[in-house]
TIMI-2910 file (N, C-alpha, C, CB; in pm, 1 decimal, decimal comma, always signed):
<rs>
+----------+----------+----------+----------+----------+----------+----------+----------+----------+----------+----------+----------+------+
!      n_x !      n_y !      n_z !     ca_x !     ca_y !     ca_z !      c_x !      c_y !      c_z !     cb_x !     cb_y !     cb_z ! resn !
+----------+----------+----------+----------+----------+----------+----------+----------+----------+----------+----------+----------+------+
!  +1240,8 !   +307,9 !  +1707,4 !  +1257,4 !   +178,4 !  +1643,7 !  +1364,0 !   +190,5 !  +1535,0 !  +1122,7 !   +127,2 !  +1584,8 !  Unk !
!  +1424,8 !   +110,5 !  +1521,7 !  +1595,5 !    +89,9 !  +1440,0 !  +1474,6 !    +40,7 !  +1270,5 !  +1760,9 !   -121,4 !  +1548,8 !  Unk !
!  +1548,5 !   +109,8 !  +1163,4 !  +1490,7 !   +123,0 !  +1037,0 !  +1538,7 !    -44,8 !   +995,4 !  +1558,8 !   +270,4 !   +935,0 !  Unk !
!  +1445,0 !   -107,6 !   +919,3 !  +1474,1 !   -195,0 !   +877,0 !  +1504,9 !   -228,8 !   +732,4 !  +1408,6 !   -243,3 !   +921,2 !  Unk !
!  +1608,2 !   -281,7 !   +703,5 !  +1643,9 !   -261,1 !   +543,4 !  +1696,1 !   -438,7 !   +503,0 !  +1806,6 !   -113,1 !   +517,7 !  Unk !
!  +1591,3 !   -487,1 !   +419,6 !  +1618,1 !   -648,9 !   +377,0 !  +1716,9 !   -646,4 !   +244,5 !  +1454,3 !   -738,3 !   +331,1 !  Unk !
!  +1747,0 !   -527,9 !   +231,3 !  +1813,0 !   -550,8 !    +65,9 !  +1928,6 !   -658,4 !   +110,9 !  +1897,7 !   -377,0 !    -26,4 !  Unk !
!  +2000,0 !   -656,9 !   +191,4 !  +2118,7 !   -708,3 !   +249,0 !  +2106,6 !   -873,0 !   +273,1 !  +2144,5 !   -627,6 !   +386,3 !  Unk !
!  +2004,5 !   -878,5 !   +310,3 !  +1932,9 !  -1054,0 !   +359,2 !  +1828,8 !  -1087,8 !   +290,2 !  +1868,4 !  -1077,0 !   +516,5 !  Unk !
!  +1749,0 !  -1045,4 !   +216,2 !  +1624,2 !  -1051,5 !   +218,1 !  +1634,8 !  -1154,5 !    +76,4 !  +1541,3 !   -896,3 !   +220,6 !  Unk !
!  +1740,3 !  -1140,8 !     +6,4 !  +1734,3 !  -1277,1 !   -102,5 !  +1740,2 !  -1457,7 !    -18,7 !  +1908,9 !  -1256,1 !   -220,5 !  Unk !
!  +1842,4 !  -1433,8 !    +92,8 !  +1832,0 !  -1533,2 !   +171,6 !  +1748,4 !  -1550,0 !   +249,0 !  +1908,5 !  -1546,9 !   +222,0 !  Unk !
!  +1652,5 !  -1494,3 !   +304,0 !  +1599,9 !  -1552,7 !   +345,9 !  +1472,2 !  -1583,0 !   +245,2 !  +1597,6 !  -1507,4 !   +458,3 !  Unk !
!  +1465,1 !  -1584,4 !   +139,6 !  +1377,7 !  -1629,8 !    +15,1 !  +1396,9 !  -1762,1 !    -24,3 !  +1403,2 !  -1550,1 !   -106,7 !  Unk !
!  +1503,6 !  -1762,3 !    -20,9 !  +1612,5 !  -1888,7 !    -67,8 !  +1556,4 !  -1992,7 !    +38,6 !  +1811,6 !  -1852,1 !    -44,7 !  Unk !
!  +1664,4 !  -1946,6 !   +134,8 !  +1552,9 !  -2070,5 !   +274,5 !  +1487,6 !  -2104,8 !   +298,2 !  +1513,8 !  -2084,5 !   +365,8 !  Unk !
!  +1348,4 !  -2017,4 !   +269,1 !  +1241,0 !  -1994,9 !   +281,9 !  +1166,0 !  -2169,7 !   +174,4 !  +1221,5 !  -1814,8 !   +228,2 !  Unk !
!  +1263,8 !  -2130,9 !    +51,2 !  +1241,9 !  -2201,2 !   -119,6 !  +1302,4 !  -2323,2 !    -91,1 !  +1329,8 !  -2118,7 !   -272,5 !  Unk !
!  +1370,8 !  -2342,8 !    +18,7 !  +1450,0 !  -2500,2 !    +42,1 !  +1408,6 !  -2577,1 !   +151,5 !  +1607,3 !  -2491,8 !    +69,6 !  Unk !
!  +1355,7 !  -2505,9 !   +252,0 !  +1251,1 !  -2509,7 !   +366,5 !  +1107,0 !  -2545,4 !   +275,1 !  +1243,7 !  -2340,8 !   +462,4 !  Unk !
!  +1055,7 !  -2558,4 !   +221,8 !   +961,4 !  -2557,6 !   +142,0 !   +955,6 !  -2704,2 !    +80,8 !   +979,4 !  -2446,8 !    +49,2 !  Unk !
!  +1061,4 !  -2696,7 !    +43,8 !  +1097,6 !  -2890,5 !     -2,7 !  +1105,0 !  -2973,8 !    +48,3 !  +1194,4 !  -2942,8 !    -47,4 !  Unk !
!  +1155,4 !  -2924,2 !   +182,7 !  +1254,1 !  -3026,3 !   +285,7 !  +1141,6 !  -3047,0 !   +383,5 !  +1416,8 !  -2949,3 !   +370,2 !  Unk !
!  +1144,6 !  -2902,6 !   +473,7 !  +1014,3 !  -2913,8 !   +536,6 !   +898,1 !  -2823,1 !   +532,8 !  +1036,0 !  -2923,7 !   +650,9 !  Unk !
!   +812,4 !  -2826,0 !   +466,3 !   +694,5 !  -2735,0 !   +418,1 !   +665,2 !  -2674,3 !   +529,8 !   +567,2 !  -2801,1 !   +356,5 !  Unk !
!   +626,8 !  -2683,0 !   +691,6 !   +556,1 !  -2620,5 !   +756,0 !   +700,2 !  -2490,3 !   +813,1 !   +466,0 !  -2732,9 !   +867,7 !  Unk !
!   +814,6 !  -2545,0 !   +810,0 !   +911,8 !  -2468,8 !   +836,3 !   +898,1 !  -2338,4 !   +712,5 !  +1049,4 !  -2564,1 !   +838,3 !  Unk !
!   +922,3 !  -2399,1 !   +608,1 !   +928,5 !  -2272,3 !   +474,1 !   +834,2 !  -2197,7 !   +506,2 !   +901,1 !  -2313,0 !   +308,2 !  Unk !
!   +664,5 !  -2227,0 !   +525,7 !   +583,5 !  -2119,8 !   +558,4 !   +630,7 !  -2034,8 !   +668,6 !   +459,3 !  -2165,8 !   +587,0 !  Unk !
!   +681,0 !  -2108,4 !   +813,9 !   +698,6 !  -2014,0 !   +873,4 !   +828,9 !  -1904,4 !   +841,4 !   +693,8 !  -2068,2 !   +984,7 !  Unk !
!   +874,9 !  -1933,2 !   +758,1 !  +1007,2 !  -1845,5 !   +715,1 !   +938,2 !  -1778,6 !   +611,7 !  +1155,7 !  -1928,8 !   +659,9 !  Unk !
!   +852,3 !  -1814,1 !   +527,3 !   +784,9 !  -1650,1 !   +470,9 !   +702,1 !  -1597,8 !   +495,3 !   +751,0 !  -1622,0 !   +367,1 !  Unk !
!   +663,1 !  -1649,8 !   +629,2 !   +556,4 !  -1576,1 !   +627,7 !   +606,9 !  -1476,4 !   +752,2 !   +414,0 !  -1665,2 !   +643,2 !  Unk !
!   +736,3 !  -1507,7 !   +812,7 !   +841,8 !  -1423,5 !   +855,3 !   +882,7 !  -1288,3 !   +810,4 !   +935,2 !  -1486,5 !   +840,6 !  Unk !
!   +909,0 !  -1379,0 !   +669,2 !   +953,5 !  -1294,0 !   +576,9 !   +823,5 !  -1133,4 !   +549,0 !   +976,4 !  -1409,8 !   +433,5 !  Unk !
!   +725,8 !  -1186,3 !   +512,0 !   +619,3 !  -1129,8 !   +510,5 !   +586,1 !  -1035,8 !   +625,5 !   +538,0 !  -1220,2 !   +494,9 !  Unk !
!   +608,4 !  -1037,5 !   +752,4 !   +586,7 !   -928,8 !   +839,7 !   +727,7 !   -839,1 !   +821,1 !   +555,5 !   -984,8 !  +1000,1 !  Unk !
!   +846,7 !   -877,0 !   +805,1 !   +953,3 !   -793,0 !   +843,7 !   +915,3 !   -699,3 !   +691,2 !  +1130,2 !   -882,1 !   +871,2 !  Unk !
!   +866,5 !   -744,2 !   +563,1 !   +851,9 !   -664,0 !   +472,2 !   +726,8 !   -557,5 !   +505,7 !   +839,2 !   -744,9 !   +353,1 !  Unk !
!   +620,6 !   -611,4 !   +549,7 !   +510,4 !   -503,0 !   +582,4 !   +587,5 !   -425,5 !   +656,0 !   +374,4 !   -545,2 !   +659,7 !  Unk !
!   +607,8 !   -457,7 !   +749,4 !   +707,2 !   -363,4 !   +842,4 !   +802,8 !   -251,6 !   +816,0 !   +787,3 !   -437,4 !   +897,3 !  Unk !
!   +875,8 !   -286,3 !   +694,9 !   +952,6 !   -220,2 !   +632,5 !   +909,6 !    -77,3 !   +543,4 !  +1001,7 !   -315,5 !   +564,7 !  Unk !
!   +817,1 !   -190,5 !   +458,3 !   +696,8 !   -106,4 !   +380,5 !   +641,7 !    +32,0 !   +454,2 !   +559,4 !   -210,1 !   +366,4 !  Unk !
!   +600,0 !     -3,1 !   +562,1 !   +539,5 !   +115,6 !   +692,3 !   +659,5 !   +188,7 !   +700,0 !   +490,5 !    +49,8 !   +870,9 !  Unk !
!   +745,8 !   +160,6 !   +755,9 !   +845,8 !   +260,8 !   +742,9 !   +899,9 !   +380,1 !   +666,0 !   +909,2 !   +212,5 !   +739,2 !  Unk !
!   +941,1 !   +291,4 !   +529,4 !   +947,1 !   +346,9 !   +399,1 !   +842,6 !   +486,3 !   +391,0 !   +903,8 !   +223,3 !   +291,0 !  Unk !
!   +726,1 !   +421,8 !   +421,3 !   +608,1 !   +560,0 !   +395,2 !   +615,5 !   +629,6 !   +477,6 !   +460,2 !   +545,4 !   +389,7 !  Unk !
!   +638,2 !   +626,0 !   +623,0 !   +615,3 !   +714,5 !   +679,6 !   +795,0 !   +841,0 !   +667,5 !   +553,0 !   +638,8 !   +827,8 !  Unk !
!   +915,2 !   +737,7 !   +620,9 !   +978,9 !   +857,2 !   +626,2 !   +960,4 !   +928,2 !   +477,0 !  +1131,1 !   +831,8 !   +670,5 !  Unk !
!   +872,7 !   +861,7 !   +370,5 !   +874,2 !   +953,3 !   +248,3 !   +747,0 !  +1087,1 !   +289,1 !   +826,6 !   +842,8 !    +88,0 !  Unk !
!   +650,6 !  +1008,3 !   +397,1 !   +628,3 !  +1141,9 !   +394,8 !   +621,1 !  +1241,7 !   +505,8 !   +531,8 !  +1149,4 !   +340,7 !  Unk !
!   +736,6 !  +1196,3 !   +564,0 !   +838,5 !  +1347,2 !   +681,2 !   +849,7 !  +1416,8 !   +561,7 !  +1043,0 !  +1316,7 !   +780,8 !  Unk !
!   +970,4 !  +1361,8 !   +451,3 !  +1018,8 !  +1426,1 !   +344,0 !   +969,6 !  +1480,0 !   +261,4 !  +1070,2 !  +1379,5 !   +294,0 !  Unk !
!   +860,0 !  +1448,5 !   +212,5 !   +715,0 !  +1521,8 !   +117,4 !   +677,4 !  +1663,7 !   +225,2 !   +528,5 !  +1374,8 !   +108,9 !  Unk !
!   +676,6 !  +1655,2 !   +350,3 !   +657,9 !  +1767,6 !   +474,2 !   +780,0 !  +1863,6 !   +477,5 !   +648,3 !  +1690,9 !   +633,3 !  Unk !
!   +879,1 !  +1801,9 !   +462,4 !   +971,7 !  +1940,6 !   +428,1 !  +1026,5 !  +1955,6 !   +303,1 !  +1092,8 !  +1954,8 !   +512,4 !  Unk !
!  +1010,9 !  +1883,8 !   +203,0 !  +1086,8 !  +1915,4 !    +71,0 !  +1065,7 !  +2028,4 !    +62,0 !  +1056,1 !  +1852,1 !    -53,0 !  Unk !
!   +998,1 !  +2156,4 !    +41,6 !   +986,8 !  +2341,2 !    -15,2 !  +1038,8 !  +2376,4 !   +118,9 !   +796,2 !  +2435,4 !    -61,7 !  Unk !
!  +1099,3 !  +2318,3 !   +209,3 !  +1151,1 !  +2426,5 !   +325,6 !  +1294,9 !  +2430,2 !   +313,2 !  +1113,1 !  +2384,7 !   +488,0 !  Unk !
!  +1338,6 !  +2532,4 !   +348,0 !  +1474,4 !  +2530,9 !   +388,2 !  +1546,6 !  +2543,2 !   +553,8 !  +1516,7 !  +2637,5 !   +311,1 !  Unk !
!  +1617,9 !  +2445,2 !   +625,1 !  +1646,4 !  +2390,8 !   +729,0 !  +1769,8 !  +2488,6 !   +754,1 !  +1663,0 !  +2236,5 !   +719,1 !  Unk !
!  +1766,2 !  +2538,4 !   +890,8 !  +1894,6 !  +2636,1 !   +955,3 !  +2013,8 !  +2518,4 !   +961,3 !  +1855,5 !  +2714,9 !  +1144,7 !  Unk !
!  +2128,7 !  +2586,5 !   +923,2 !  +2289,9 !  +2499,3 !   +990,9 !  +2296,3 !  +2569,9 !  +1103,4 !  +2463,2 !  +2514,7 !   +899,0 !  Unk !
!  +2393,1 !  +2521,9 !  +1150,5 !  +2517,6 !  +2562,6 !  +1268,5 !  +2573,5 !  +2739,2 !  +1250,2 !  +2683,8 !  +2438,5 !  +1230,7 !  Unk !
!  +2579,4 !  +2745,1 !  +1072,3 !  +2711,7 !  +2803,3 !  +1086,6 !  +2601,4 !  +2952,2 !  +1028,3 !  +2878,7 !  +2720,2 !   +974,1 !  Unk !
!  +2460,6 !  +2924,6 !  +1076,9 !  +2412,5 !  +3090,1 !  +1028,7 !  +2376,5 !  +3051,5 !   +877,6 !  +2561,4 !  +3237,3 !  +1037,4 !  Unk !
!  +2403,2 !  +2978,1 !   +772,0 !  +2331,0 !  +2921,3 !   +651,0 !  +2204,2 !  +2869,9 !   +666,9 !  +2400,0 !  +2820,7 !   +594,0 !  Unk !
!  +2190,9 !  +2842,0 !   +555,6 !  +2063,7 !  +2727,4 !   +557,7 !  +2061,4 !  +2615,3 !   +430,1 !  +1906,1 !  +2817,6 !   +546,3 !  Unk !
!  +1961,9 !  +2506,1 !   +454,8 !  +2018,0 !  +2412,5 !   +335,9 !  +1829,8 !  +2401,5 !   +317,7 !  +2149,3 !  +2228,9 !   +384,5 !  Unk !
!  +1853,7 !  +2355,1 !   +120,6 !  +1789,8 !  +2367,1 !    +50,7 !  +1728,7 !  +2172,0 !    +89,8 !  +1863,1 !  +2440,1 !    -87,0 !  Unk !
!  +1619,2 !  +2173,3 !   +117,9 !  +1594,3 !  +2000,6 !   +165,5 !  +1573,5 !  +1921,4 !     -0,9 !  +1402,0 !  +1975,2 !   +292,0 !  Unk !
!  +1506,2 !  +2012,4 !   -121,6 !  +1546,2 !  +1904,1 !   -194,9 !  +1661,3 !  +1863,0 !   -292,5 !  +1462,7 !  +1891,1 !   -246,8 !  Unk !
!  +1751,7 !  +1940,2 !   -274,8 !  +1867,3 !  +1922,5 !   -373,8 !  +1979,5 !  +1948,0 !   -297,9 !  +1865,5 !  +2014,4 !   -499,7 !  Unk !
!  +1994,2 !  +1939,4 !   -145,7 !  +2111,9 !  +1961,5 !    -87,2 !  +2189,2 !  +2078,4 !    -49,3 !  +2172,0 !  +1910,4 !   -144,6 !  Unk !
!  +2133,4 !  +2207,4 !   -136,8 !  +2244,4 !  +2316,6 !   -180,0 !  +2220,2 !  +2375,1 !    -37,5 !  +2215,1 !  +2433,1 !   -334,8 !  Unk !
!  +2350,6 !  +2415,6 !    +27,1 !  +2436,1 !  +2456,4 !   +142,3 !  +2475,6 !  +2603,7 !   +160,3 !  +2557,9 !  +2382,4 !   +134,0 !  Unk !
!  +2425,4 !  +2691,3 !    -22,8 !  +2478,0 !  +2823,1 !    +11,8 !  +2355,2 !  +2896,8 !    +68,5 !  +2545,4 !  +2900,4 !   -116,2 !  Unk !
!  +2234,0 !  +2829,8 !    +48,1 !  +2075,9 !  +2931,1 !    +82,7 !  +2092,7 !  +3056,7 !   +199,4 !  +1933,4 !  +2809,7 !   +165,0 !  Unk !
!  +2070,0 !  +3141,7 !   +168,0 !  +2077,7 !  +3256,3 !   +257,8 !  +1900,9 !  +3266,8 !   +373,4 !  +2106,0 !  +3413,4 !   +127,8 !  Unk !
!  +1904,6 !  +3318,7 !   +447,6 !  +1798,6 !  +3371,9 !   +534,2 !  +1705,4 !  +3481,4 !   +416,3 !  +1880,7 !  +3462,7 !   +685,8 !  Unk !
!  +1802,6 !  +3520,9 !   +369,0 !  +1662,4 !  +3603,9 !   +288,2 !  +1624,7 !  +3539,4 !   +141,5 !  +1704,4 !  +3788,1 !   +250,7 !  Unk !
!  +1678,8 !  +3425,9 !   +104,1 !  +1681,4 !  +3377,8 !    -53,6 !  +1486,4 !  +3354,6 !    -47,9 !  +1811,3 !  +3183,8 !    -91,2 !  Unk !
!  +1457,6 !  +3368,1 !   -160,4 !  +1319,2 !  +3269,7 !   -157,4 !  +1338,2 !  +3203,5 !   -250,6 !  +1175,6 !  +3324,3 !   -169,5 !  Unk !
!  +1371,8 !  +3138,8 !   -308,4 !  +1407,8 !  +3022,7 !   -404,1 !  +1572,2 !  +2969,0 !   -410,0 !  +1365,3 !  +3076,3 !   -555,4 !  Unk !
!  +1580,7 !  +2866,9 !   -427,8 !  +1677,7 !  +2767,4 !   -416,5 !  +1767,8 !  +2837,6 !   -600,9 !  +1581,9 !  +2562,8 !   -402,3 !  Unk !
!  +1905,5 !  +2896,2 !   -551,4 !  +2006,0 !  +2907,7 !   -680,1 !  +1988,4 !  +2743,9 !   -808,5 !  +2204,1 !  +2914,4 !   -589,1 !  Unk !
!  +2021,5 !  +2678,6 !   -768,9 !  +2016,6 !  +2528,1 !   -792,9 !  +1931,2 !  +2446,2 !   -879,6 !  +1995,5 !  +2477,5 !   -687,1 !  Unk !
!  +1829,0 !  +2445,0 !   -815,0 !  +1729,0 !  +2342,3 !   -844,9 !  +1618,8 !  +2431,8 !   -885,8 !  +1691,7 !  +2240,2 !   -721,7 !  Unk !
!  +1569,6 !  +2542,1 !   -829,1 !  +1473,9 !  +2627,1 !   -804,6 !  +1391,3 !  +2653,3 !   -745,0 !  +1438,4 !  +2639,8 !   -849,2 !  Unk !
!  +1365,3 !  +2550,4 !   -673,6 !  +1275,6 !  +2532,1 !   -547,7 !  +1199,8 !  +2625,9 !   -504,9 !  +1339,1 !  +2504,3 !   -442,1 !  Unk !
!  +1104,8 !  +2664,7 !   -512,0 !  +1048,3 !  +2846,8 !   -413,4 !  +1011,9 !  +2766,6 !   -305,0 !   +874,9 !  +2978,7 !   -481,0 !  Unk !
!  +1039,6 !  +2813,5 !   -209,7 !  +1061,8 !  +2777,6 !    -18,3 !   +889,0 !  +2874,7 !    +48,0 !  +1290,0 !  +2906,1 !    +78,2 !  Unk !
!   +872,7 !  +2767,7 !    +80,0 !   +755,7 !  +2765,7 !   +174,3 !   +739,4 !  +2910,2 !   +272,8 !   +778,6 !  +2628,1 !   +273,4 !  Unk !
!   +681,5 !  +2996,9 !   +313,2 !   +737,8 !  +3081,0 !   +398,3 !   +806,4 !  +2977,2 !   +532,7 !   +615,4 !  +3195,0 !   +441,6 !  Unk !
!   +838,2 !  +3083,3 !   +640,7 !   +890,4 !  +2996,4 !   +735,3 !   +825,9 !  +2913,4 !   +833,3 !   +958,9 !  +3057,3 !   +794,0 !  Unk !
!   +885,5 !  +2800,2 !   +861,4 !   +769,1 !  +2762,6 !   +966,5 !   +903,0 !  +2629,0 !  +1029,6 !   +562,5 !  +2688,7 !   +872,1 !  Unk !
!   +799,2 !  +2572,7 !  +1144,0 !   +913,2 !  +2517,7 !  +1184,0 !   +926,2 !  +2364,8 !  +1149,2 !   +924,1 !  +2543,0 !  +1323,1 !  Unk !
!  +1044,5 !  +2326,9 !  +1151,4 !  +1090,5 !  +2169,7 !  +1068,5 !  +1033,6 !  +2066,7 !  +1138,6 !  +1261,4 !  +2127,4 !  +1063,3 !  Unk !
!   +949,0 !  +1964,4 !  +1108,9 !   +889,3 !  +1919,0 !  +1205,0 !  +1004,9 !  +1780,4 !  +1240,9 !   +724,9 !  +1890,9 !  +1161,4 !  Unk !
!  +1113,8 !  +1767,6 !  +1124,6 !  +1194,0 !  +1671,9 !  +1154,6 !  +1335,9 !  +1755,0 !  +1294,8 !  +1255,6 !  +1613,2 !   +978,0 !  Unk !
+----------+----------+----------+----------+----------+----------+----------+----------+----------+----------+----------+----------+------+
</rs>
């Protein structure tokens, strides 16, 4: 399923929603209450990728190039044998595998 993000629309369709409401009341409900599933919806989302990310933040993820990267601060130099992140400080989980 394609991630859904209202920051972009989501004032308009409030707006419509707020003028639909005046004009024709049963229309405005159905436009927030529109509104109202695409946000639950969103909401669900939101949580479930914060917590992939809560699941690997202390791991560190293999590259391409024989490195590895540090999942909560980005850092790109992590070695195979480091146990803590240069950077941030992170101490890394033993190994296990990325479930992302």
């Amino acid at each position: 399923m394609k991630k859904i993000n209202s920051i972009g629309y989501g004032h308009k369709i409030v707006g419509l929603a707020g003028c639909l409401l005046l004009v024709a009341p049963p229309l405005g409900c159905i436009a927030l209450l529109s509104l109202a599933v695409l946000l639950g919806i969103e909401f669900h989302q939101d949580r479930a990728i914060d917590r992939r990310y809560d699941a690997v933040r202390k791991t560190k993820t293999t590259l391409g190039s024989g490195a590895y990267e540090c999942q909560r601060c980005g850092n790109r130099t992590v070695t195979g044998s480091d146990r803590y992140c240069s950077i941030c400080g992170m101490t890394f989980t033993p190994e296990r595998s990325n479930p992302l």
